[in-house]
VOPAGU-2260 file (C-alpha; in pm, 1 decimal, decimal comma):
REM VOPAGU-2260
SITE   aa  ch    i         X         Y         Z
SITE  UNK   A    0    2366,6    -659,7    -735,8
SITE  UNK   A    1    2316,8    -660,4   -1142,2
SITE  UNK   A    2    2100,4    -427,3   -1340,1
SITE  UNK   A    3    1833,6    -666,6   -1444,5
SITE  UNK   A    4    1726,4    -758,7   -1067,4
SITE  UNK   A    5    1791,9    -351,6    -935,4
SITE  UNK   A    6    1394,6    -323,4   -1020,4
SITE  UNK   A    7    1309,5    -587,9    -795,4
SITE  UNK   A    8    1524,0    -500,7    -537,7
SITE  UNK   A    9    1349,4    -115,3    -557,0
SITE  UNK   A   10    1015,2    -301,2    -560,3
SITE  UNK   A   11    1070,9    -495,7    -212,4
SITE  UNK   A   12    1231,0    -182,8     -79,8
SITE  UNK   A   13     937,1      49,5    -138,4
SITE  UNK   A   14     755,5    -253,0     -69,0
SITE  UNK   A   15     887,8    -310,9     292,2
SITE  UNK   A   16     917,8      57,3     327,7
SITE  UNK   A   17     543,0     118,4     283,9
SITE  UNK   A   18     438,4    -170,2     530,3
SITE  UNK   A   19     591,8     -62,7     798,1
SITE  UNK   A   20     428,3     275,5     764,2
SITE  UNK   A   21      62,3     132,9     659,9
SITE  UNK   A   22      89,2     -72,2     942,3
SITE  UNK   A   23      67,3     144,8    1188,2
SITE  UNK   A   24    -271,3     237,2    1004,7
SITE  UNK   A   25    -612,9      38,2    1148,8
SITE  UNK   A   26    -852,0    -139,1     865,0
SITE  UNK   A   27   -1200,7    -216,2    1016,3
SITE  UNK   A   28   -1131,6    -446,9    1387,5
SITE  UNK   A   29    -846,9    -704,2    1308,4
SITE  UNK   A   30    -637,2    -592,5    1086,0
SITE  UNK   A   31    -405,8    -275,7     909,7
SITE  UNK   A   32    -344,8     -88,2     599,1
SITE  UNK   A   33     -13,9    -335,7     583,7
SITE  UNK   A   34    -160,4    -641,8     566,1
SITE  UNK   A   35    -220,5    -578,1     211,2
SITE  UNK   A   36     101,0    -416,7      99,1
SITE  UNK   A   37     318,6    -653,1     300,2
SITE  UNK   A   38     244,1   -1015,0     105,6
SITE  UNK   A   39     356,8    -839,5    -259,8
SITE  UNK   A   40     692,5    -923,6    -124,2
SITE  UNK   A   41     649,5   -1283,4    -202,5
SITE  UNK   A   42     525,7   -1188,6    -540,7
SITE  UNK   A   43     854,5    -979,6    -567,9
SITE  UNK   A   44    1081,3   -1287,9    -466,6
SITE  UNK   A   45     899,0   -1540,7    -689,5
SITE  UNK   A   46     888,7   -1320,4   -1018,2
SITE  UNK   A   47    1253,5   -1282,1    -930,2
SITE  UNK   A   48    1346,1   -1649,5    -861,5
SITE  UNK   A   49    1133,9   -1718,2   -1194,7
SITE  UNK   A   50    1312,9   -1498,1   -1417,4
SITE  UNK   A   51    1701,6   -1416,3   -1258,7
SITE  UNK   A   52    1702,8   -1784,4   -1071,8
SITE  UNK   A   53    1747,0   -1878,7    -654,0
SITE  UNK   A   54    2066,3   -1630,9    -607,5
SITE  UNK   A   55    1907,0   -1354,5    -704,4
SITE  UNK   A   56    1576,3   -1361,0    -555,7
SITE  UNK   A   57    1807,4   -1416,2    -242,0
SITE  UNK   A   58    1938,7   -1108,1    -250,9
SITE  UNK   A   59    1627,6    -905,7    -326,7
SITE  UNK   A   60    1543,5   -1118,7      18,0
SITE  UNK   A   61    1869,0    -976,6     224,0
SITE  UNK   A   62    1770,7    -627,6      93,8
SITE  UNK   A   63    1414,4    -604,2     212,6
SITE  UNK   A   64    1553,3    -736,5     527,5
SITE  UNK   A   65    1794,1    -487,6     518,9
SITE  UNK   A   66    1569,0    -199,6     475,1
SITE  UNK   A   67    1292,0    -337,3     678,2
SITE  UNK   A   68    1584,4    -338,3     979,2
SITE  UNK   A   69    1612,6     -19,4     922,7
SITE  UNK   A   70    1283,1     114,9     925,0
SITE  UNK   A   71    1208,3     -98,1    1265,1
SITE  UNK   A   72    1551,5      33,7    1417,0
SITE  UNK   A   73    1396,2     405,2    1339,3
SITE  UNK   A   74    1060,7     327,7    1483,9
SITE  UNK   A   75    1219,1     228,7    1777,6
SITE  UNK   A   76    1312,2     595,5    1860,2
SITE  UNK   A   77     991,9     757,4    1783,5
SITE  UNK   A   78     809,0     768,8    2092,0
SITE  UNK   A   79     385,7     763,9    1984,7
SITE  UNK   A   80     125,3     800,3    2220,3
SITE  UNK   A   81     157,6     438,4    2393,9
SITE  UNK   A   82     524,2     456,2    2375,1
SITE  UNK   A   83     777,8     351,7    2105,0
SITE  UNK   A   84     639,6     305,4    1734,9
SITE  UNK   A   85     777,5     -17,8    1687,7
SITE  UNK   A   86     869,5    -246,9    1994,8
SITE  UNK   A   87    1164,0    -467,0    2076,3
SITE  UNK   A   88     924,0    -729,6    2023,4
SITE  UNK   A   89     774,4    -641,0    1666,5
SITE  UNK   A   90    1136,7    -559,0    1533,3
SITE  UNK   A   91    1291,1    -863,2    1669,6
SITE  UNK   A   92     954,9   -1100,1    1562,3
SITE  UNK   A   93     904,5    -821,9    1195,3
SITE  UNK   A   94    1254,1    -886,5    1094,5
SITE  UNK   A   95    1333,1   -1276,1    1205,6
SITE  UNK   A   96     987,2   -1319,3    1035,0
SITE  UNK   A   97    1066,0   -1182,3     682,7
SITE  UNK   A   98    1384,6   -1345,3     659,2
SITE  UNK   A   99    1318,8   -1679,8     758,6
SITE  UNK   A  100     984,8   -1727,2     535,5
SITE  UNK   A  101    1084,7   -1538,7     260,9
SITE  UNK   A  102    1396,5   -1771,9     253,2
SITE  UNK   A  103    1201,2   -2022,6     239,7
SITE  UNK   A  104     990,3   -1915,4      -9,2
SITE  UNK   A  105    1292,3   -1885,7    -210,5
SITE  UNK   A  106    1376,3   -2256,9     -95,4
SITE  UNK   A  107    1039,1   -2421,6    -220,1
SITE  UNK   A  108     983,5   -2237,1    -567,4
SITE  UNK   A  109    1325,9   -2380,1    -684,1
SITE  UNK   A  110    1247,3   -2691,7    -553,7
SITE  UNK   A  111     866,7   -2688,2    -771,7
SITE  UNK   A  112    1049,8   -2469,7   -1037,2
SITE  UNK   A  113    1004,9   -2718,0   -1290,5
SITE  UNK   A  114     641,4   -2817,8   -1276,4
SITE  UNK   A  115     315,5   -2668,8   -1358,4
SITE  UNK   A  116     366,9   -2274,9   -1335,8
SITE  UNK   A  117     167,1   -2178,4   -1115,6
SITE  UNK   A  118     220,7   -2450,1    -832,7
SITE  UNK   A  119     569,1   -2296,6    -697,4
SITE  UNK   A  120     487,1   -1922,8    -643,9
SITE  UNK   A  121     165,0   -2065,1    -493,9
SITE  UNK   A  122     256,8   -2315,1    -301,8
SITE  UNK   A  123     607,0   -2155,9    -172,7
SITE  UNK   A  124     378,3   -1822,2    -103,1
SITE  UNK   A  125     122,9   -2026,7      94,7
SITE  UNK   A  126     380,1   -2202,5     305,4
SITE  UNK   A  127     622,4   -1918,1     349,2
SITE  UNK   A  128     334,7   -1656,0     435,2
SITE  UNK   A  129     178,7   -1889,8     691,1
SITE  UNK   A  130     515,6   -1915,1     903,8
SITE  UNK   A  131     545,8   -1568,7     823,9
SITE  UNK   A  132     229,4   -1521,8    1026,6
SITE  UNK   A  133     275,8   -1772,1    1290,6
SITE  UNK   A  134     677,3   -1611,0    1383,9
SITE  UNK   A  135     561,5   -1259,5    1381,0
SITE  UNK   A  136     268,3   -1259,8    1579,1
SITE  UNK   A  137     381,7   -1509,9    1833,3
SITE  UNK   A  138     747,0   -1329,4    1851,8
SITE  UNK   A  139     557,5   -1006,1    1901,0
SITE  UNK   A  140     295,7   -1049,4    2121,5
SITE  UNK   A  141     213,9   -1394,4    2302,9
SITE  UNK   A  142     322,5   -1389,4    2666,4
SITE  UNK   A  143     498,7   -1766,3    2542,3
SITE  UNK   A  144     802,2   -1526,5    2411,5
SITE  UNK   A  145     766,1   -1179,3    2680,8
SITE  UNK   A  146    1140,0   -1311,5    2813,5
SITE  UNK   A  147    1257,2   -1176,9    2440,0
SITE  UNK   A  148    1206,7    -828,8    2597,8
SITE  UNK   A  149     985,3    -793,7    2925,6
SITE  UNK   A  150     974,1    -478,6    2908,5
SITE  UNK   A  151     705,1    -411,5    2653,0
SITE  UNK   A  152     357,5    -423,0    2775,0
SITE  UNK   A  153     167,6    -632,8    2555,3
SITE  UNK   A  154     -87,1    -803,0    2762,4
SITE  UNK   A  155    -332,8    -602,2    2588,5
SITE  UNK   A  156    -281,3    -857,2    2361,7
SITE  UNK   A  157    -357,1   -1160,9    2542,8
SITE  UNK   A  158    -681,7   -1061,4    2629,9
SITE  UNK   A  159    -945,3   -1350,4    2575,1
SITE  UNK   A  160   -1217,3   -1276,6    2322,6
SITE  UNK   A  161   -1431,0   -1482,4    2060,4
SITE  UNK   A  162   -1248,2   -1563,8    1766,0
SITE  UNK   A  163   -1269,7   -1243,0    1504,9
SITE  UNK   A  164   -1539,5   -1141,8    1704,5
SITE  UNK   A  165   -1776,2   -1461,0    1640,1
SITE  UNK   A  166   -1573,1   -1788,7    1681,6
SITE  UNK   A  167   -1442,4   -1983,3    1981,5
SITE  UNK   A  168   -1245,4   -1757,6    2237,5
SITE  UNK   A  169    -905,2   -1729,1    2207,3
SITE  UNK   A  170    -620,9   -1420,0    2258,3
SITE  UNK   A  171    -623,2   -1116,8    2087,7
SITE  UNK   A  172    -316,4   -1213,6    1963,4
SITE  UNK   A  173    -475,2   -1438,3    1753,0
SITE  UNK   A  174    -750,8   -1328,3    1567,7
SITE  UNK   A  175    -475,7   -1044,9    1464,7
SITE  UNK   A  176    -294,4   -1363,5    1316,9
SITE  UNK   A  177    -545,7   -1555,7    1120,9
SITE  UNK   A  178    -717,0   -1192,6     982,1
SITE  UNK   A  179    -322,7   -1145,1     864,0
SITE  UNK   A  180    -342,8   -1474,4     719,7
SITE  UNK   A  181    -634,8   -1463,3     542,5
SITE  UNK   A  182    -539,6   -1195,7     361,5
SITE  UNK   A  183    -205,9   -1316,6     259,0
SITE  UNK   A  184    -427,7   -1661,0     135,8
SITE  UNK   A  185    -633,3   -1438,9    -103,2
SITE  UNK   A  186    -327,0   -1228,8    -218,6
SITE  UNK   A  187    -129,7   -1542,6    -290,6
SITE  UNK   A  188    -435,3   -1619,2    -508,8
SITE  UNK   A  189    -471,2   -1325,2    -674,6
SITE  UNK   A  190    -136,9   -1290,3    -738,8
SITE  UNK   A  191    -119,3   -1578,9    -976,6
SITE  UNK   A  192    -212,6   -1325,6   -1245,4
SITE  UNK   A  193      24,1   -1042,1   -1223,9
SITE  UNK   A  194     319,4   -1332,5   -1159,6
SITE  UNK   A  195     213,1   -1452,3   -1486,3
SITE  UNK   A  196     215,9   -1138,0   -1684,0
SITE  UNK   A  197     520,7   -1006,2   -1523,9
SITE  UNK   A  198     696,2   -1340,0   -1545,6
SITE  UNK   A  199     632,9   -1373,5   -1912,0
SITE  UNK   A  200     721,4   -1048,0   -2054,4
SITE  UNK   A  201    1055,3   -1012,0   -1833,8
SITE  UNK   A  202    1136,1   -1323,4   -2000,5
SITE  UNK   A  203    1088,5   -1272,2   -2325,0
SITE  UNK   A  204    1294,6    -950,4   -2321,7
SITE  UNK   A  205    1577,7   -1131,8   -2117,6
């Protein structure tokens, strides 16, 4: 850990530390309070891998995975109204989730790092938050993975119903997934902007 990339490291902490608690939060039908804290990690990783290089934004990545272990390990143990805050099956799918796709975030923007600026945090954000989406909600709630931990209950989950409430039917399950990944889409957009701004000051005061 060095001094210049301790405020990115703080900023995926308190990022990771305030999705796991937002989550737990309902916005409207299909999705939470998290879904729009949660994809400002990939902004984290790419300003870092911009500015301090691959390495570094690699550790900012083992750190939020560190703390978000943490937080899922402790939600485990508080007991909520339907049982455990956090299940086997969202830590396990939560924490395999972050790491692999923010890895690979990490992979693709140093791989694009010398093109146009704005093609690597977008396209490594795009791809990494999609499998993002795809591990987590699959890991944590289609009956495809219930050996992980049979356990938890989450047929709930499975039930059929039309797409976000319009579209063709499908599980639960999924219109949880592609409201999550929506959201991450228009973030990753948006995001350009503040990558940008934060990209080019840090630099020119490095």
């Amino acid at each position: 850990m060095t001094r210049n990339t301790l405020p990115g490291i703080i900023a995926m902490a308190a990022i990771v530390v305030a999705s796991n608690v937002l989550v737990q939060f309902l916005y409207g039908q299909w999705l939470t309070y998290g879904a729009f804290t949660y994809p400002l990690a990939f902004l984290v990783t790419d300003v870092m891998n911009r500015v301090y290089g691959t390495a570094a934004a690699r550790r900012v990545v083992l750190v939020g995975f560190g703390v978000g272990l943490v937080c899922s390990l402790i939600g485990t143990q508080i007991m909520g109204e339907f049982g455990p805050l956090v299940t086997v099956r969202i830590a396990i799918g939560s924490g395999l989730a972050f790491l692999v796709a923010q890895l690979l975030d990490v992979s693709i923007f140093a791989a694009l790092r010398g093109g146009t600026w704005w093609r690597a945090p977008l396209v490594s954000t795009l791809i990494g938050g999609t499998l993002d989406t795809a591990l987590f909600f699959s890991v944590a709630f289609s009956g495809a993975f219930s050996f992980i931990h049979p356990a938890t209950d989450v047929s709930w989950a499975s039930e059929m119903l039309p797409l976000l409430g319009s579209g063709p039917v499908a599980p639960l399950w999924v219109s949880l997934a592609v409201a999550d990944w929506s959201v991450k889409i228009a973030i990753a957009l948006l995001a350009l902007i503040p990558f940008r701004v934060l990209t080019a000051r840090m630099l020119r005061a490095s």
